[in-house]
N, C-alpha and C positions, 0 to 999 in steps of 0.2 A: 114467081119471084118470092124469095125471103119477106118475112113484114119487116119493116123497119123498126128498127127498135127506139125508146123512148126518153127521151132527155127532159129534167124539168129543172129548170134553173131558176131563183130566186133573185130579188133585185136584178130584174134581167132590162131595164127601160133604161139603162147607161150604163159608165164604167165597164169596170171587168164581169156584169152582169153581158150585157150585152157582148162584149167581145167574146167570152165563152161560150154563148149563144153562133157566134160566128162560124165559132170553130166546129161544135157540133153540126155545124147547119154542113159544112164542107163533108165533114165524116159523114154526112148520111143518115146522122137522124130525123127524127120526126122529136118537136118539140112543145113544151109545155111552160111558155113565159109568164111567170107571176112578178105583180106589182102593182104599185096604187095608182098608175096613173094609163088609163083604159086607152089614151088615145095616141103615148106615145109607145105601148104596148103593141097598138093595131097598127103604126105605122110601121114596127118592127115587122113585127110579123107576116105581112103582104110583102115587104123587102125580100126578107127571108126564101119567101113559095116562092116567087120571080125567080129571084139569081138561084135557087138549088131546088124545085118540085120537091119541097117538102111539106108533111101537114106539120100545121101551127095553131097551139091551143094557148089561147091568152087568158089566163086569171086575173082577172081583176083585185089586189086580195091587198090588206094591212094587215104583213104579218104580226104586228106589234099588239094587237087584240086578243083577249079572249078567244078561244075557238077558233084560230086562224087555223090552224093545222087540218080540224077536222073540215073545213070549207073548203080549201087546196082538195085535201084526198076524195072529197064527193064529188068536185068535178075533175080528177086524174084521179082515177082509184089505184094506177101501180105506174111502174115507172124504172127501167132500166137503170139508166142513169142519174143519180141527185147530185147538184150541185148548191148547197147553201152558201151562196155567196151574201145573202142580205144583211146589211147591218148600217150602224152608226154608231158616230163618236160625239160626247161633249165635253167642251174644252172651258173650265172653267173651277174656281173652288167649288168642293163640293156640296155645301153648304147653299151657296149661292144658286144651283143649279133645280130649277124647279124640279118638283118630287114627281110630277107627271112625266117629264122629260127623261128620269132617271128611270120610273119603268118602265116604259118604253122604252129603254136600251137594253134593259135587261132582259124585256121581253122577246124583244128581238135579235139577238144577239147571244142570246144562252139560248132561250125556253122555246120559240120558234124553230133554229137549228135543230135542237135536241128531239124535240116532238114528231117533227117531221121525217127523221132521220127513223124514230121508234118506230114511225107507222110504215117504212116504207122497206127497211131491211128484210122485214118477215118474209116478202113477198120473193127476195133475191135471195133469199137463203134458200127456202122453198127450189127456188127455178134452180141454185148452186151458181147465179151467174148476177153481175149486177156490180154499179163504182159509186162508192158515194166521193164526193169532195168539200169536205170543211174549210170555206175560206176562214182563217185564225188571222194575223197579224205579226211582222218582230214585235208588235209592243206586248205581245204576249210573253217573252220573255223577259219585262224589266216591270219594276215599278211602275205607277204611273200617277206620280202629282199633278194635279190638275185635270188630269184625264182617268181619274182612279177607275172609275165602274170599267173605262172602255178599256183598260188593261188588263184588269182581271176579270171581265167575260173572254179577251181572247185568250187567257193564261187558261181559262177553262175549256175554251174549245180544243188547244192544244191536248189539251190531259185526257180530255174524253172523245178526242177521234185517234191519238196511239194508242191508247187502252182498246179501242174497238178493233184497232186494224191486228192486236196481238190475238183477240178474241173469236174472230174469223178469220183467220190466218189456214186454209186449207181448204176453204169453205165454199171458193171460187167469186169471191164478194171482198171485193175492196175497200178501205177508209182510208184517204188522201190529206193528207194538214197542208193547209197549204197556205202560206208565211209571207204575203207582198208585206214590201217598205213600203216607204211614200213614191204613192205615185198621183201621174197627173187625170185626177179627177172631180166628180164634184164636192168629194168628202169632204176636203179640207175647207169648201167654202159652210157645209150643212154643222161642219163640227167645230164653226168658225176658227178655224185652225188659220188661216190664211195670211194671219203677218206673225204667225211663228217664226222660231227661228229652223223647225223644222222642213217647213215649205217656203221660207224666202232664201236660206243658204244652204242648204243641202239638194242637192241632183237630183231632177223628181225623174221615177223611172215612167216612161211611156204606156198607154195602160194596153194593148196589143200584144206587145213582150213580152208583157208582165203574166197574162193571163195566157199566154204560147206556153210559156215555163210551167203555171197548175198544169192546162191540161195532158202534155206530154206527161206528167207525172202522176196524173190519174188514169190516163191511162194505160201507161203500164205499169200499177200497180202498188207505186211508190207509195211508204209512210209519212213519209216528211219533204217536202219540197221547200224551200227558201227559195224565193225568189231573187232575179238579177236587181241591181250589180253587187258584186262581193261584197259589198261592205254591210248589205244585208245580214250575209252568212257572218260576220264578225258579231253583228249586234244578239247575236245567238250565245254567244262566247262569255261577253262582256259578262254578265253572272257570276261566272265562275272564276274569273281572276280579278275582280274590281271588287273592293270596301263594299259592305251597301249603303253605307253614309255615304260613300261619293256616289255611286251607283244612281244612288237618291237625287242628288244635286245636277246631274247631269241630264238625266230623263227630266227635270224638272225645265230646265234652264232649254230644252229643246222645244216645250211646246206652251209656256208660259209667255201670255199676252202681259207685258210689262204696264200698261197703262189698262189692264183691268182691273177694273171697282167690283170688288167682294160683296156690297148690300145691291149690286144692280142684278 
């Protein structure tokens, strides 16, 4: 028989970490769960070998550290498939926002994708075969008051996984952007998003769906996927025919906690 080839997906202990983990597990991979918490890691993963005989390698890892990248690659040194799904949001002035908590989003959400992504193409170029997948965000398409860093690291994930997918365009090596709204997970409780007005009155999308939608479009190859329901694909739009003074106002007015204290 074929070896199975090798899937390592990142924030893989819940959300669309885990549900892409699902999906892989159905397609026949063998896979490589990274995340900080070893124990709902290992219960993933014994799930996994059960319902589909596949191997399952658990990293225990904080991407957000120094040297995360190189501690992933020493225990999975290569790896068909990448999916950097890992990340966080905080929701507050920026100002107000502890300077630890700002780089660790930047560390994890730029500089962790990025690294991991350097170390691991060489190998799928080499082979001529290989998908990476950049979970990005809509908010990477708009401003983001209140939420500034976590908009423009995903403005930047966006920029630098089309760039990549132009740059190996023939190569036999994929780069997937791939653009969930708000869905229901535990983000908006960790990014205390939670009595926004973008998680109390707007349609949270299902996160199964949601992460059906990346993979079908990593795996065949796609640049850009926007996630369901439409109105996603609108928030893509909004840039280009909206003021950015209103642009501003509007993004703001979506994830702004109204009874938040700036010195807390």
């Amino acid at each position: 028989m074929p070896e199975r080839k090798l899937a390592l997906v990142t924030g893989a202990s819940g959300g669309l970490g885990l549900e892409f983990a699902k999906l892989l597990a159905i397609g026949g991979y063998d896979l490589a769960l990274v995340a900080r918490s070893a124990a709902k890691l290992n219960e993933i993963a014994l799930a996994l070998r059960v319902a589909h005989g596949i191997e399952v390698t658990t990293v225990v890892q904080d991407l957000s550290v120094p040297g995360a990248a190189d501690a992933v690659i020493a225990e999975v040194p290569r790896c068909d498939v990448l999916i950097n799904n890992a990340g966080f949001g905080s929701n507050g002035r920026f100002d107000a926002i502890p300077a630890d908590r700002v780089r660790d989003e930047v560390m994890l959400d730029v500089v962790a994708l990025t690294e991991l992504t350097r170390r691991y193409v060489p190998g799928m170029l080499e082979r001529r075969s290989g998908k990476v997948m950049n979970v990005a965000s809509t908010a990477g398409f708009l401003p983001g008051p209140f939420m500034a860093v976590y908009y423009a690291a995903k403005a930047y994930v966006i920029s630098f996984s089309e760039a990549l997918w132009e740059e190996f365009r023939g190569t036999g090596v994929s780069v997937t952007c791939f653009c969930p709204g708000a869905t229901a997970t535990d983000f908006a409780e960790r990014a205390e998003m939670g009595k926004t007005m973008l998680f109390t009155k707007m349609p949270l999308a299902n996160a199964a769906d949601v992460a059906s939608d990346g993979y079908r479009a990593m795996m065949s190859g796609k640049r850009m996927k926007i996630s369901r329901p439409f109105s996603n694909s609108l928030v893509s739009l909004t840039p280009h025919v909206t003021p950015r003074g209103l642009l501003l106002k509007i993004s703001r007015k979506l994830v702004e906690v109204k009874d938040q204290d700036p010195s807390s």
